[in-house]
C-alpha positions in Angstrom: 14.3 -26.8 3.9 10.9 -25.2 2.6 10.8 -23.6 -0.7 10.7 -19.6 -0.7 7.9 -18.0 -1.8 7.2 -15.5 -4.2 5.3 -12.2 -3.6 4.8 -9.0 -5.2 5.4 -5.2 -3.7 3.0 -2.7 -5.1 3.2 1.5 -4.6 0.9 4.1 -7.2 1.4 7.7 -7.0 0.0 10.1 -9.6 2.2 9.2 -12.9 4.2 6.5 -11.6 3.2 3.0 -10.5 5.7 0.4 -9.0 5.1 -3.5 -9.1 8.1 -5.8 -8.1 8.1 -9.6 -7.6 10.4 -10.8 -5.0 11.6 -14.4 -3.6 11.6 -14.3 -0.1 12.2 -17.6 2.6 8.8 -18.9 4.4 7.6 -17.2 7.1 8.5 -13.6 5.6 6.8 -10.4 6.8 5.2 -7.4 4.9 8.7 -5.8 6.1 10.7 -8.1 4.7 9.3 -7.5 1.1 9.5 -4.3 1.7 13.0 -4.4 2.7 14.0 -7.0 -0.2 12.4 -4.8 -3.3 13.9 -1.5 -4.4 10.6 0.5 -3.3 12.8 3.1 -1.0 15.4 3.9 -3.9 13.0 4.3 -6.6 10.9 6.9 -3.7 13.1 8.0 -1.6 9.9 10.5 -0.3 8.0 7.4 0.7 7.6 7.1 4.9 7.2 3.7 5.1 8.3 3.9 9.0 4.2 5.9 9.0 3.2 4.0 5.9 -0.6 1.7 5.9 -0.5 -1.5 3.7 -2.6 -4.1 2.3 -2.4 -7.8 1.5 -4.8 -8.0 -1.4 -6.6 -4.8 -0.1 -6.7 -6.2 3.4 -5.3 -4.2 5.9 -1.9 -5.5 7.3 1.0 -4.6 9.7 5.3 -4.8 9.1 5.0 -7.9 11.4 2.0 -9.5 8.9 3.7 -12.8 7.9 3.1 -13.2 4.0 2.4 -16.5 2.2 3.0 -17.4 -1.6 1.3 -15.2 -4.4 0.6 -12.7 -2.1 0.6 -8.7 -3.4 2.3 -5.9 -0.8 0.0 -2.6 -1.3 1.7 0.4 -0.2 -1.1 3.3 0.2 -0.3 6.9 0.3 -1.7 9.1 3.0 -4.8 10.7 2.1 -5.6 13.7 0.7 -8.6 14.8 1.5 -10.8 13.3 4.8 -13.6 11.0 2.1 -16.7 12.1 5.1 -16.0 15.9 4.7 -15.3 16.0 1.0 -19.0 13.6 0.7 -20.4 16.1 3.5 -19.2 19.4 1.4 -20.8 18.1 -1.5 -23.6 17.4 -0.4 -24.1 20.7 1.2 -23.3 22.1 -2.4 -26.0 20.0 -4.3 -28.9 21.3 -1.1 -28.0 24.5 -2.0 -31.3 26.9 -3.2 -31.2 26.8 -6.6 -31.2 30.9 -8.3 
């Protein structure tokens, strides 16, 4: 029987931060730890059904299988589009100076 591993779910929201280890058997997905930590009660808001994640800031899916001492990063949606906020500024900054 193989040992279970051990990861960590992690969600960050202006004021609040959330980090929960969990045991989980081998061959667990990024669902799974989602499923197995209390991420949902503690933000019931959260879509995690249209939620992006990250395995150690790598990019990663529900069906992405986890191994020991990994971290679950839950990201928010964006706020702002990062090209049109740079762009905007940058049309600010060429602006004549009076």
């Amino acid at each position: 029987m193989a040992e279970p591993i051990r990861v960590e779910v992690a969600y960050v929201e202006p004021g609040r931060q959330f980090l929960q280890s969990v045991s989980l058997a081998d061959g667990a997905t990024v669902a799974d730890a989602l499923a197995a930590s209390d991420l949902r009660q503690r933000f019931p808001a959260l879509d995690l059904e249209q939620g992006r994640f990250g395995i150690f800031s790598r990019p990663a899916t529900p069906a992405t299988r986890l191994q020991d001492g990994d971290r679950v990063e839950v990201y928010r949606p964006l706020i702002a589009n990062p090209k049109e906020v740079r762009r905007q500024r940058a049309l600010r900054n060429a602006a004549p100076k009076a």
